[in-house]
C-alpha positions as a printed Julia matrix, in Angstrom:
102×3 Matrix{Float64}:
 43.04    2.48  -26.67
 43.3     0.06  -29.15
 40.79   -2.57  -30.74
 39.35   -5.15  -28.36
 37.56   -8.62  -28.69
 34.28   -8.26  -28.16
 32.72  -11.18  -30.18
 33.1   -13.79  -32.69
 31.48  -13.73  -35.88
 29.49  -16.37  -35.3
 27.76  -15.19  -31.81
 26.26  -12.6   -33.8
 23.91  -13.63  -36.38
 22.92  -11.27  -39.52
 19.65   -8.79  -37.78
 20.64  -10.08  -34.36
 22.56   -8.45  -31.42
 24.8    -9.38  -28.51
 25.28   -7.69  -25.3
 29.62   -6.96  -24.35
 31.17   -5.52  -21.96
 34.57   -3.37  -22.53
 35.87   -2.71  -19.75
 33.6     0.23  -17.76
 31.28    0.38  -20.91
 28.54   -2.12  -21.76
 28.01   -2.65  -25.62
 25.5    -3.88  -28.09
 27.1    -4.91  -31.06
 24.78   -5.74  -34.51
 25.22   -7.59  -37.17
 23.21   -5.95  -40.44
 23.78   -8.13  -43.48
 27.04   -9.01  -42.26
 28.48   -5.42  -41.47
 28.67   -5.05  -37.68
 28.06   -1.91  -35.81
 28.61   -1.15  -32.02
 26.99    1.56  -29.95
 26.01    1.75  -26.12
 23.76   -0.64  -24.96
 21.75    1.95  -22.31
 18.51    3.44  -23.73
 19.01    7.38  -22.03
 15.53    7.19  -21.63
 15.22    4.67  -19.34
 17.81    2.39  -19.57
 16.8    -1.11  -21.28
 19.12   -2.77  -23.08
 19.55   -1.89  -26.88
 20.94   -5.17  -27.67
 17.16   -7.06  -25.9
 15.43   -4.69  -28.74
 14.11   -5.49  -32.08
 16.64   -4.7   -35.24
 15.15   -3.92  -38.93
 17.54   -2.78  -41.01
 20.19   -0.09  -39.05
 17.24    0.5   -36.73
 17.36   -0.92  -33.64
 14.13   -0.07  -31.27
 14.22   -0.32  -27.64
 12.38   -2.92  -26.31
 10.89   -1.08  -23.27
  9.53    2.36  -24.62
 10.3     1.98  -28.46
 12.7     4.69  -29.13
 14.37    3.86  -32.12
 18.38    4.34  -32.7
 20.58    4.0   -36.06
 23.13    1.58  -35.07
 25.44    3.19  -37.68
 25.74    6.28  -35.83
 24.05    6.19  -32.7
 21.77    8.48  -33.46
 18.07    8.48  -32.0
 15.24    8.98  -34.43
 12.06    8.93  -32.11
 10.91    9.04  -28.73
 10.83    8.85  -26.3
 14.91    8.97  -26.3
 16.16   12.31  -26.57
 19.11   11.9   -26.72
 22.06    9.77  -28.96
 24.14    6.85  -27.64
 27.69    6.58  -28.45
 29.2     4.71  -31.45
 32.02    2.7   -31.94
 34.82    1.57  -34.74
 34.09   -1.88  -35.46
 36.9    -4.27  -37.26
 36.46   -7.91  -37.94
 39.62   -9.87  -38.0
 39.25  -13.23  -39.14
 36.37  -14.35  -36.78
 36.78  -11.91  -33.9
 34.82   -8.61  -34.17
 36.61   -6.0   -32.54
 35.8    -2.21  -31.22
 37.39    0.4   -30.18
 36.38    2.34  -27.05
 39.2     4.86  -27.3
């Protein structure tokens, strides 16, 4: 698979988040000073959306239970998660930020 659309720059605002969908696979794409990140959206704990939760820095914390994740990499750093979400490639071209879900 190649990169898709799955915002413009402007829809995502530096420490903010947006919601996407990519074709089976539902996204929450960051913005952190301008670098933009994408990992799944589904908390494995109980499945609140990553992109509703509060970002400080790369830390995104879910807004249900308050497992945190690095949006960088996915990776969860408390509970009570257990488990990492996916990450994604992230280009920007021009205004479009793109990800690949290959």
């Amino acid at each position: 698979m190649a990169f898709v659309k799955v915002a413009t720059v402007s829809e995502v605002p530096p420490g903010k988040a947006k919601q996407a969908k990519v074709g089976n696979k539902i996204l929450a794409i960051f913005n952190v000073n301008g670098t933009f990140y994408a990992i799944d959206d589904t908390c494995p704990h109980r499945g609140a959306s990553l992109a509703e939760g509060e970002l400080e820095g790369h830390e995104v914390t879910c807004p249900w239970h308050g497992a945190v994740f690095d949006v960088t990499s996915g990776a969860h750093l408390s509970p009570p998660a257990r488990s990492d979400v996916a990450c994604y490639k992230v280009q920007v071209v021009g205004e479009e930020v793109q990800v690949d879900v290959g």
